[in-house]
C-alpha positions in Angstrom: 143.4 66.7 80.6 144.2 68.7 77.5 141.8 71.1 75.4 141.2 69.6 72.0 138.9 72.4 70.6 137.8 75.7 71.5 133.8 77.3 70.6 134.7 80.8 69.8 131.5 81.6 67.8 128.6 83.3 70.6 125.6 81.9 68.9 127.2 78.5 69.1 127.4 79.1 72.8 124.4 80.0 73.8 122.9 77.7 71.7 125.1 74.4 73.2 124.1 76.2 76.9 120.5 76.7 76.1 120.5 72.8 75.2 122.2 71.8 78.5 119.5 73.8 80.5 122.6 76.4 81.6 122.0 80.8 81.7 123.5 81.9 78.6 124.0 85.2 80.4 126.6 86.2 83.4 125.2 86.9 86.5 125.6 90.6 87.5 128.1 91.2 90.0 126.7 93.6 92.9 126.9 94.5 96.2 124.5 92.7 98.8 121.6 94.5 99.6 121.4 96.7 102.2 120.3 95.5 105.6 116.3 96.3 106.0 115.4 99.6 108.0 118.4 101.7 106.8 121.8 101.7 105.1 124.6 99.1 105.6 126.9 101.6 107.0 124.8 102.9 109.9 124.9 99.5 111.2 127.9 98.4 113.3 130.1 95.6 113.2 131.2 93.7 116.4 135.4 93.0 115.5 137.1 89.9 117.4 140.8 89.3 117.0 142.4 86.2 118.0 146.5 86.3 118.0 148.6 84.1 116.0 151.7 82.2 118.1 153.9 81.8 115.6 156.4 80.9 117.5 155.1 78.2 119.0 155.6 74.3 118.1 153.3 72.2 115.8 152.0 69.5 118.0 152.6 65.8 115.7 149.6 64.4 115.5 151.6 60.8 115.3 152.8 61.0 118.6 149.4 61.2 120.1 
């Protein structure tokens, strides 16, 4: 795959996107809300931690 053009004109853009049924516009980029009842912070989070062997073999899954 190679590019063999590039659109580099706005209104040509929006206009080609608001033809394919595609935003024109980014989407925002924001935090997710806060949890209802209070802020995100006040809640806790439960941590797990599982160790990594790395010492250990890799099973081969041709040998059964």
């Amino acid at each position: 795959m190679k590019i063999i053009a590039v659109i580099e004109r706005p209104a040509v853009v929006r206009q080609i996107l608001d033809h394919l049924g595609l935003p024109a516009v980014a989407p925002s980029l924001r935090a997710p809300p806060d949890l209802a009842g209070g802020q995100a912070a006040d809640h806790t989070h439960a941590w797990s931690y599982e160790p990594v062997f790395d010492d250990l073999p890799i099973p081969d899954p041709m040998l059964g």
